[in-house]
C-alpha positions in Angstrom: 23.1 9.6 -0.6 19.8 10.7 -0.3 18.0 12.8 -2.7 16.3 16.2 -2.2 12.7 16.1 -3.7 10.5 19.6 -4.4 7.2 18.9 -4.7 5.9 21.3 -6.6 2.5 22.0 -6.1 0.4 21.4 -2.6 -2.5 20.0 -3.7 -4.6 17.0 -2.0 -3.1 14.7 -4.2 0.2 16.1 -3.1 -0.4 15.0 0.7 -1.1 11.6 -0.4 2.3 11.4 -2.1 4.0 12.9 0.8 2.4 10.6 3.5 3.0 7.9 1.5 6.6 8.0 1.0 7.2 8.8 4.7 9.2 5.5 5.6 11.6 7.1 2.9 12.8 9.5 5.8 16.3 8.5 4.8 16.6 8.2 1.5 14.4 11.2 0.3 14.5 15.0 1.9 11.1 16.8 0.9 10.9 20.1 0.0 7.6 22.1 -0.3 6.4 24.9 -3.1 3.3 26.5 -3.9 2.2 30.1 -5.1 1.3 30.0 -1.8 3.9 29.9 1.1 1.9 29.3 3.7 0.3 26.7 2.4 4.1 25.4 1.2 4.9 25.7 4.9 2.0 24.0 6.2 3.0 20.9 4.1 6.6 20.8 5.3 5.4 21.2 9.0 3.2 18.2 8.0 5.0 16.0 6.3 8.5 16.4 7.7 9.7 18.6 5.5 13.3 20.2 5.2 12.3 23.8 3.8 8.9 25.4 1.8 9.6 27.9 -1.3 6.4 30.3 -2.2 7.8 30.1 -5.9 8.1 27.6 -8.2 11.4 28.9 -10.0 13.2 29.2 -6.6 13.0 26.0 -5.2 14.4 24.5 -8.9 17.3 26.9 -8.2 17.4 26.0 -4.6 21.3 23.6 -4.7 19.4 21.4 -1.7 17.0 20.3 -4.6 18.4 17.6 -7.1 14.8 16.8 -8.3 11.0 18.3 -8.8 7.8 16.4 -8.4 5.9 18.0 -10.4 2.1 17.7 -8.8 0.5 20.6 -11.0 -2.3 20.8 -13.1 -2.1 19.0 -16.3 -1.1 21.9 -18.7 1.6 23.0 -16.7 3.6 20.1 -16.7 6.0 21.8 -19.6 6.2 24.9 -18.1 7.2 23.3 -14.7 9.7 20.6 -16.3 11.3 23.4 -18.2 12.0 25.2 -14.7 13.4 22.0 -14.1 15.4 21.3 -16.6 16.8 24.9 -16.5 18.5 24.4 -13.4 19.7 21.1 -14.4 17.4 19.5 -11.9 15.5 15.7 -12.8 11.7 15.6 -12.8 9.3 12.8 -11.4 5.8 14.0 -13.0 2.6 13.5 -12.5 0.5 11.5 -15.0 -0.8 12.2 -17.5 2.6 13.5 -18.5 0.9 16.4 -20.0 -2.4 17.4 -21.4 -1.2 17.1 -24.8 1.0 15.2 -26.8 2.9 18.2 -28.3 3.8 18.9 -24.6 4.6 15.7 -24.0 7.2 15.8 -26.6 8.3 18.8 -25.9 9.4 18.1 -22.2 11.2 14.8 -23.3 13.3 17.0 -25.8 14.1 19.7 -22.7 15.3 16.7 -20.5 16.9 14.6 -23.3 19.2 18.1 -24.1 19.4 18.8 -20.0 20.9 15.7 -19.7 18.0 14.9 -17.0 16.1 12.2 -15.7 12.4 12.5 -16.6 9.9 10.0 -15.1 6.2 9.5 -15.0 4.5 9.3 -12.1 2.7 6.1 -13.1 1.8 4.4 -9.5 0.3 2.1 -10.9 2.9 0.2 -12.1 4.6 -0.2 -9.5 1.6 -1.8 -7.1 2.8 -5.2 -5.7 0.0 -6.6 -7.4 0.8 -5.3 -11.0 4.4 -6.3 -10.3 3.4 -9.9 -9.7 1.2 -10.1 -12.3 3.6 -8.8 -14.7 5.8 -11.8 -13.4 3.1 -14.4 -13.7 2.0 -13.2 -17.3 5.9 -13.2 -18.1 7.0 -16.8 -16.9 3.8 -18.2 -18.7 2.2 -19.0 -15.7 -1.5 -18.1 -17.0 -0.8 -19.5 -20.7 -1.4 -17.1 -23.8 -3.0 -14.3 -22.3 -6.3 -13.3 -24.3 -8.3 -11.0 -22.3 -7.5 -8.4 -19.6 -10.4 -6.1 -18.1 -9.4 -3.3 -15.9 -12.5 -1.6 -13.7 -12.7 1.5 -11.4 -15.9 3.0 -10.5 -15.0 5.5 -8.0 -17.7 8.1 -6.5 -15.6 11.1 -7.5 -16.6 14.8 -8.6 -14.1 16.9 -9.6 -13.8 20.6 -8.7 -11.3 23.8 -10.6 -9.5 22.6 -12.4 -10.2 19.2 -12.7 -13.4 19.9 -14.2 -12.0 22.1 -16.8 -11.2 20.0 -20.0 -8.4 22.7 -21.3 -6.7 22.4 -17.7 -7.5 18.6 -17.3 -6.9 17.5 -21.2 -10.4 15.7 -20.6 -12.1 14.0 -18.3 -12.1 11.0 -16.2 -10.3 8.5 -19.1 -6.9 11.2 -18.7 -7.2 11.7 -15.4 -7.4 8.0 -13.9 -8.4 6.1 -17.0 -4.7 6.3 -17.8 -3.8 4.4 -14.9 -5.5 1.3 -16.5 -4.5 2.0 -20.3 -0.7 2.2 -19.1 -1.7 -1.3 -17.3 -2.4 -2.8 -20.6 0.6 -1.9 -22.0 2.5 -3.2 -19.5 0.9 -6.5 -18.8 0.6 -7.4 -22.7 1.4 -5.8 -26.0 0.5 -2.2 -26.6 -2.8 -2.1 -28.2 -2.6 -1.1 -31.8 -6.4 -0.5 -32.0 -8.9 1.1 -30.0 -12.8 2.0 -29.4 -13.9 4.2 -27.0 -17.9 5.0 -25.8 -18.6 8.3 -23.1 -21.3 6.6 -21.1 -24.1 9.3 -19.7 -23.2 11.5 -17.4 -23.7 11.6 -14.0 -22.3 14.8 -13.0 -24.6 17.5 -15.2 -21.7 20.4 -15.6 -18.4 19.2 -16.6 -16.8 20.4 -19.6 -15.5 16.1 -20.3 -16.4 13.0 -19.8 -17.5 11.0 -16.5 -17.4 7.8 -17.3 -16.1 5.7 -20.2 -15.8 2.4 -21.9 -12.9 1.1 -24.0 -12.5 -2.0 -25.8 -8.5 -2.5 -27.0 -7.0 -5.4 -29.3 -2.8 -6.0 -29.5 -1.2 -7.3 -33.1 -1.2 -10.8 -30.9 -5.0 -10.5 -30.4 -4.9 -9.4 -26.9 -8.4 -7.7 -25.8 -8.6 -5.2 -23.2 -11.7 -3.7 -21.8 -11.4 -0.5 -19.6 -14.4 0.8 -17.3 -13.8 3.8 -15.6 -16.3 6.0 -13.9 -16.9 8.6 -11.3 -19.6 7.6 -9.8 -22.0 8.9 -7.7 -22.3 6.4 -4.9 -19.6 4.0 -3.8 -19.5 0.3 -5.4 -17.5 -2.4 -3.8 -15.0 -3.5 -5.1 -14.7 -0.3 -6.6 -11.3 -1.4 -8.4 -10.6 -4.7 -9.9 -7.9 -6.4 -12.3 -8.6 -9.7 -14.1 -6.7 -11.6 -17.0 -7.4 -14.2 -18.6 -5.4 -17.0 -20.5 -5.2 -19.9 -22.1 -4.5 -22.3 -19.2 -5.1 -20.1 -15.6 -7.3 -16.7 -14.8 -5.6 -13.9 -12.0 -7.6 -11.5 -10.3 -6.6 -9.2 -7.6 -8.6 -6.0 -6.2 -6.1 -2.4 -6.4 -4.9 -2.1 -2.4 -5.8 -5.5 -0.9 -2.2 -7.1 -0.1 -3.0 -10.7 -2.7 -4.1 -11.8 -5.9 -5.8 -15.0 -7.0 -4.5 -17.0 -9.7 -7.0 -20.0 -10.8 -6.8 -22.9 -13.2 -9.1 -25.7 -13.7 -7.5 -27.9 -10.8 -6.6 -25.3 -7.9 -7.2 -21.8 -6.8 -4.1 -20.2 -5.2 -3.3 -16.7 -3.2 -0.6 -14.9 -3.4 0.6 -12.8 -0.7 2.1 -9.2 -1.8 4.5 -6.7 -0.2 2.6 -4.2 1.9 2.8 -1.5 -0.9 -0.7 -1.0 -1.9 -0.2 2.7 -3.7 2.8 2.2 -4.9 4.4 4.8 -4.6 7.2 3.9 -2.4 8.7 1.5 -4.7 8.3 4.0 -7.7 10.4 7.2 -5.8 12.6 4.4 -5.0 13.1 3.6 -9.0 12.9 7.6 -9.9 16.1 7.7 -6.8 17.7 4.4 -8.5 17.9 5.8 -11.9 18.9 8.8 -11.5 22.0 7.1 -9.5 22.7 4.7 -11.7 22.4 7.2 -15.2 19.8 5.5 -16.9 16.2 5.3 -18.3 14.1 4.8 -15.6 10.8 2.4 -15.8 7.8 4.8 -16.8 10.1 7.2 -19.0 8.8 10.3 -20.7 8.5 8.2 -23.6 6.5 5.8 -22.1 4.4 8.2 -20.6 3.6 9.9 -23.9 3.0 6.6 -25.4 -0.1 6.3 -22.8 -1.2 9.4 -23.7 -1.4 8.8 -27.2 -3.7 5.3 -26.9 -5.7 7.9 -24.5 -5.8 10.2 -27.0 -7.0 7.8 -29.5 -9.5 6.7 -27.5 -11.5 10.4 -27.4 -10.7 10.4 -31.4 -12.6 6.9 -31.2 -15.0 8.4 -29.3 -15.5 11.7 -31.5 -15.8 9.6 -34.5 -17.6 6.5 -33.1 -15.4 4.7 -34.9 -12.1 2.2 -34.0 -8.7 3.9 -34.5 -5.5 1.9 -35.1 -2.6 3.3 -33.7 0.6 3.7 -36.4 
């Protein structure tokens, strides 16, 4: 049975979800709504659409929607899973979950007493090449891992919203950084302690952070290092994964369809699935879950355990001192 999906908000970020998920034809019907109706319209004409709602509340009431993807600003995630969870309706939504980790909480308690699916919309966890790495790490194919740096320099500058740290929640390390913290968690242990640096800005005028450093150990001894800037000028590769262990090294770029696993003896490719955002497989999980009643991967809870290392990392950076996570 397919699933009727409201995307809720019609943003840029919402087209690339919608064009992305268009080989789902079958499986998902897309619904369009924004404040604005003709832009909600525009949408559905574009992307195949079934119907557009110019309010938020009525296409959650709508019975041809089972579920919301919520693709609003940051600090109206609650507000937008509680219209949600209202009409009894599950909710795929964007990361962060929220802009705050009393919101975060807040809208897994609405859906745990809903009786709802809530899922992050963590992409990045579902790329072919973090899938296969989480496979490789898994069967011990690279040894003990020890060292995992994540890097994104992205020539980016954020406009409304985005640029606002109450709307936003911060800057760059909530708004993409998040992507590669969630990364670490899933490839290794969850890092219990963290230290962040802002780097100098580039972008003279926002209210947060442009660019950022993070340096992360696990209780195995795991070390993660995060870069993540907008930048001003385009880098190449401007996204890059590598792990290191105690017997082989993987690297892979984010959207090129192999990684590279070396040892001292051999270097090997490994073809991936044509998937490079992601995002197919994750709707595909967010459908599967709610079939089958359970957790799906990337729960609420998982998403506001990401928040929280992000969190720590702008106490870190506050304080200019490490903070170990409880």
């Amino acid at each position: 049975m397919s699933l009727g999906l409201c995307v809720l908000g019609c943003g840029d970020f919402a087209a690339t979800f919608a064009r992305s998920i268009a080989e789902l034809s079958g499986e998902i019907d897309l619904y369009f709504a924004s404040r604005d109706l003709s832009k909600a319209r525009d949408y559905s004409a574009r992307f195949n659409g079934i119907d557009a709602f110019g309010d938020y509340a009525a296409a959650a009431a709508d019975p041809r929607v089972d579920a919301v993807y919520v693709c609003t600003p940051h600090h109206l995630h609650l507000e937008h899973v509680a219209l949600a969870a209202n009409e009894g309706k599950h909710a795929l939504v964007e990361k962060p979950i929220a802009a705050t980790l009393a919101d975060a909480q807040a809208m897994i308690r609405l859906a745990d007493s809903a009786g709802i699916t809530l899922m992050v919309a963590e992409n990045w966890r579902f790329h072919p090449a973090m899938l296969e790495t989480k496979r490789l790490v898994d069967a011990g194919r690279l040894g003990q891992v020890r060292l995992i740096q994540l890097q994104e320099q992205y020539p980016f500058r954020p406009t409304g919203w985005r640029s606002r740290a109450e709307f936003n929640g911060g800057g760059v390390l909530i708004d993409g950084g998040i992507h590669k913290v969630s990364a670490l968690s899933f490839l290794a242990d969850r890092p219990r302690r963290i230290y962040a640096h802002e780097v100098p800005s580039a972008q003279p005028g926002l209210e947060a952070e442009d660019g950022v450093v993070v340096m992360t150990q696990s209780d195995a001894g795991v070390v993660g290092i995060i870069n993540h800037s907008w930048c001003v000028a385009p880098i190449r590769p401007h996204s890059w994964v590598s792990i290191s262990g105690t017997t082989a090294s993987l690297y892979f770029e984010r959207g090129q369809p192999q990684l590279k696993v070396v040892d001292a003896n051999s270097e090997t490719l490994v073809d991936l699935d044509n998937y490079p955002g992601g995002f197919v497989p994750m709707v595909r999980e967010f459908h599967s879950s709610i079939q089958e009643v359970r957790q799906p991967s990337m729960s609420g809870a998982d998403g506001a355990a990401d928040l929280s290392l992000v969190l720590a990392a702008y106490e870190s950076i506050d304080s200019g001192l490490p903070v170990t996570l409880g």
